[in-house]
Backbone as a chain_set.jsonl record, in Angstrom:
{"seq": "XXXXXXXXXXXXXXXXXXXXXXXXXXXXXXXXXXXXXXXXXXXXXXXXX", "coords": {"N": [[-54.894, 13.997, -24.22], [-54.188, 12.775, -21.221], [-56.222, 10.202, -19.004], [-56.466, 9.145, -15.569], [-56.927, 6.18, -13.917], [-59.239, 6.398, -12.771], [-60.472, 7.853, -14.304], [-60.624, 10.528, -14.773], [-59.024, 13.718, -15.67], [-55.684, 14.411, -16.039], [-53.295, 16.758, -15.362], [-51.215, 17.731, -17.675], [-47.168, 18.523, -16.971], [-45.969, 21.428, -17.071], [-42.97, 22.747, -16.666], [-42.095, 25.802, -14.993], [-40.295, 28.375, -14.22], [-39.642, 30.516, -11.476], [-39.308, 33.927, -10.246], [-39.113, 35.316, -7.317], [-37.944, 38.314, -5.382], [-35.605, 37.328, -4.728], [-35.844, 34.677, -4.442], [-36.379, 31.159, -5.566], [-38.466, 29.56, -7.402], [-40.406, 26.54, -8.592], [-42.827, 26.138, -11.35], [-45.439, 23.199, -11.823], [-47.258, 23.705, -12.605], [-47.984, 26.448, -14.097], [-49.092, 26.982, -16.686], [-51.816, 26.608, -16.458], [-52.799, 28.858, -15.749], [-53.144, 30.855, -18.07], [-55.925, 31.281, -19.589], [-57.117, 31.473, -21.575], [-55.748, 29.891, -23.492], [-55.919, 27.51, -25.541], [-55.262, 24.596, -24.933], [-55.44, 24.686, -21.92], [-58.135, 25.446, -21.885], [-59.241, 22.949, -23.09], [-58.258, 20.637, -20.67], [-60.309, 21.831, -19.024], [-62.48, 21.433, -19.361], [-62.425, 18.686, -19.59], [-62.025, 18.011, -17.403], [-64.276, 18.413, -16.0], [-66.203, 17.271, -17.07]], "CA": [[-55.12, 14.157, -22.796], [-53.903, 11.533, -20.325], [-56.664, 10.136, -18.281], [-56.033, 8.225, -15.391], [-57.698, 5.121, -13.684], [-60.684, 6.602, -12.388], [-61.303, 8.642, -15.444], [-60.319, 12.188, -14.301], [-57.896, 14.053, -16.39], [-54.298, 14.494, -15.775], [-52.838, 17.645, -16.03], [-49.599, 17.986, -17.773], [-46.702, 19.023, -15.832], [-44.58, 22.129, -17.924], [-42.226, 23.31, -15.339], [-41.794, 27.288, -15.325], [-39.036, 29.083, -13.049], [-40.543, 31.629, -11.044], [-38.297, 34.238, -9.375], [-39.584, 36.873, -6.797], [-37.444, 38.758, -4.092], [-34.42, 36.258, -5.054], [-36.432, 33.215, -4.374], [-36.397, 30.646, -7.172], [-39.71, 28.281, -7.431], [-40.647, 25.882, -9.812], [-43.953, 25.801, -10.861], [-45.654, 23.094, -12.621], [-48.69, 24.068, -13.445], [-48.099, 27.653, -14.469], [-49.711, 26.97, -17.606], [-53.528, 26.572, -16.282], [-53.141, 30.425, -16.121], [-54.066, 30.952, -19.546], [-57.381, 31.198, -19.577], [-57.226, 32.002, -23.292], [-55.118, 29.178, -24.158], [-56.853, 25.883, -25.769], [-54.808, 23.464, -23.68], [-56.322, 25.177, -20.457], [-60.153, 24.827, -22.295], [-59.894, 21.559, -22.863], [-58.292, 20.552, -19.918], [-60.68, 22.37, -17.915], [-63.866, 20.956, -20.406], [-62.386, 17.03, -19.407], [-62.323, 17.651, -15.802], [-65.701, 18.902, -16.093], [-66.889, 16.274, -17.999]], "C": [[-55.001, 12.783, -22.15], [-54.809, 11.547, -19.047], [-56.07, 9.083, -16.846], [-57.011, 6.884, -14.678], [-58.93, 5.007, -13.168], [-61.279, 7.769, -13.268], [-61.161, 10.102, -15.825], [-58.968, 12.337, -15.345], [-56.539, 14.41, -15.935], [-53.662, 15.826, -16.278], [-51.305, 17.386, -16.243], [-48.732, 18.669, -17.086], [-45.788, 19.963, -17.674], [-43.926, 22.831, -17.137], [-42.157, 25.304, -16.172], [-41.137, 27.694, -14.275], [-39.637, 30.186, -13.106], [-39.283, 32.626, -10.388], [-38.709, 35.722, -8.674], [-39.071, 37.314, -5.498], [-35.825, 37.634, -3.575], [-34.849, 35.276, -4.48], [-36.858, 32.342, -5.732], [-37.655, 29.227, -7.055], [-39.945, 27.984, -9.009], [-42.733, 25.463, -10.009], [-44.585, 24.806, -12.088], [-46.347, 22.864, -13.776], [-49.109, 25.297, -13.935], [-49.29, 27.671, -15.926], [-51.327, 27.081, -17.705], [-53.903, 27.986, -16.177], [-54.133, 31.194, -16.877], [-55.284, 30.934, -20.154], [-57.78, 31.13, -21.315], [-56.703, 30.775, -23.945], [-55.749, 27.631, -24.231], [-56.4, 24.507, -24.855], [-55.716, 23.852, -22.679], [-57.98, 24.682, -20.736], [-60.408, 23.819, -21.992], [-59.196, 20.876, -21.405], [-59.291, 20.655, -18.832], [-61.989, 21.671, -18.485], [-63.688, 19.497, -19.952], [-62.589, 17.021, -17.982], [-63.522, 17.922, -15.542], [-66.875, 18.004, -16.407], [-66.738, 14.927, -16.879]], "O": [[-55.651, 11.808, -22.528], [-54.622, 12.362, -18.144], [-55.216, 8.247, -17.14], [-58.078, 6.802, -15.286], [-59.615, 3.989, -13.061], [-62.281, 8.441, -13.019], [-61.483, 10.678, -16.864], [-58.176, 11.465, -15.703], [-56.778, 14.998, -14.881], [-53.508, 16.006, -17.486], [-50.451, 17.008, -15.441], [-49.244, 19.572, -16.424], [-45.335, 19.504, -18.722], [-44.545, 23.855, -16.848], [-42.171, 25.755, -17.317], [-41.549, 27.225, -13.214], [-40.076, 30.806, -14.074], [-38.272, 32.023, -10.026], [-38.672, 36.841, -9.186], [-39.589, 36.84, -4.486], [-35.29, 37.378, -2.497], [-33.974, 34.811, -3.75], [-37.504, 32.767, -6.691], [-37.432, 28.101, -6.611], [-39.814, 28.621, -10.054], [-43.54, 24.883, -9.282], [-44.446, 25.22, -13.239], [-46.317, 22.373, -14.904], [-50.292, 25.479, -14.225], [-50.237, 28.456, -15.958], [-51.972, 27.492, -18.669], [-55.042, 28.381, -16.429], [-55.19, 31.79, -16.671], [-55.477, 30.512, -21.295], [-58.77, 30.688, -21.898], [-57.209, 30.537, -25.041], [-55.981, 26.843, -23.314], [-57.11, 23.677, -24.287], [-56.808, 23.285, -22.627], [-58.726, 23.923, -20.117], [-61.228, 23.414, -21.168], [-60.196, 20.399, -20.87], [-59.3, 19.878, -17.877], [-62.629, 21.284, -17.508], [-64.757, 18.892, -19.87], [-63.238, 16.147, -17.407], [-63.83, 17.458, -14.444], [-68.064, 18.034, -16.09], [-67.172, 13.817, -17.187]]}, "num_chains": 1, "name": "protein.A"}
């Protein structure tokens, strides 16, 4: 986990292509979704912290 200069965590960027009604977005925090997924935990456990 990449903190940055005041200590707070950094979320990673994983781009995801979104596409609804032929509009094309990039999103690149799709991943914080995941509620289930250990990245998201700890992520969410450092900003917390």
């Amino acid at each position: 986990m990449v903190l940055s200069q005041s200590g707070a965590p950094i979320a990673k960027k994983q781009p995801k292509t979104l596409e609804k009604h032929g509009d094309i977005r990039i999103d690149d925090y799709y991943w914080l979704r995941d509620r289930n997924s250990n990245d998201t935990l700890d992520y969410l456990k450092a900003e917390n912290d």
